[in-house]
C-alpha positions in Angstrom: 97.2 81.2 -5.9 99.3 83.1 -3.7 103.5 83.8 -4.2 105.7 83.6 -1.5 109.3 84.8 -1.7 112.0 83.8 0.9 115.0 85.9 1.3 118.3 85.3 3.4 117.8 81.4 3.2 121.0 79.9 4.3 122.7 78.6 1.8 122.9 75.1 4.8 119.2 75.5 4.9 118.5 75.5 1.1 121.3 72.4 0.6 119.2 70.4 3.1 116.1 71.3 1.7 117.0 70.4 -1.7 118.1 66.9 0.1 114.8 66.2 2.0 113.2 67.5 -1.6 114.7 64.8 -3.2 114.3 62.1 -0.6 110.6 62.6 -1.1 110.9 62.4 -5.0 109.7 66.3 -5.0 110.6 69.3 -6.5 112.3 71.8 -3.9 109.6 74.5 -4.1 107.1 71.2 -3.8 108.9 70.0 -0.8 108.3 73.5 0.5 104.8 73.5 -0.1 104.5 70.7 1.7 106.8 71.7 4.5 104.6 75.3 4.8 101.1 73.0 4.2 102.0 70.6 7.1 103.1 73.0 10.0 99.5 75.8 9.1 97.3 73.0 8.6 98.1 69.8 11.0 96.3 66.9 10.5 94.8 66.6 13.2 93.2 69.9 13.2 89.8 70.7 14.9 87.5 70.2 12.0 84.5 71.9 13.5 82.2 69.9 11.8 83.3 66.4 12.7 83.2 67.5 16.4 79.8 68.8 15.6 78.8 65.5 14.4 80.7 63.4 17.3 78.6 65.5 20.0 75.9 64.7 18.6 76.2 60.7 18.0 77.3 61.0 21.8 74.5 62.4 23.1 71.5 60.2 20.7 71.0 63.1 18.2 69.2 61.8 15.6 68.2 63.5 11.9 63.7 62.7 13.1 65.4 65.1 16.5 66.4 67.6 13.9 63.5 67.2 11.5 61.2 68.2 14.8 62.9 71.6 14.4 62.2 72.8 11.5 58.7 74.0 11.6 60.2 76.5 14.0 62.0 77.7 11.3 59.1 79.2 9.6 60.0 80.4 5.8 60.7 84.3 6.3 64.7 85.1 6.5 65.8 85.8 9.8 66.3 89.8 10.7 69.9 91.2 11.0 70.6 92.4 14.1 70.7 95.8 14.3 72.9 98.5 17.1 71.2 101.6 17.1 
């Protein structure tokens, strides 16, 4: 796991944070965890996989559509592409 340090953290800043820490029965380094956590990863991030899947229940893809597919596949790896 990664370390973060914070520097020049008003001392206002750190008194409040220790308050909203405690508010939510958390440590203060938890509460900023969770602070940090919450604003990078939202909740209601684009998860590319769900969208993936909603596209498809919206336009009828089923798993026999997919299944049709993979005989195209065939079993050899698929060449890198190559820039010369």
């Amino acid at each position: 796991m990664a370390a973060v340090t914070i520097r020049n953290l008003s001392d206002e800043a750190h008194r409040a944070l220790k308050v909203r820490a405690a508010q939510q029965n958390r440590s203060t380094e938890a509460e900023m965890r969770a602070i940090l956590e919450a604003a990078v990863r939202p909740e209601k991030r684009l998860r590319l996989g769900s969208a993936l899947a909603e596209m498809s229940r919206k336009i009828g893809l089923t798993n026999a559509d997919v299944e049709a597919l993979e005989p195209a596949y065939g079993t050899k790896p698929a060449e890198p592409l190559r820039f010369e």
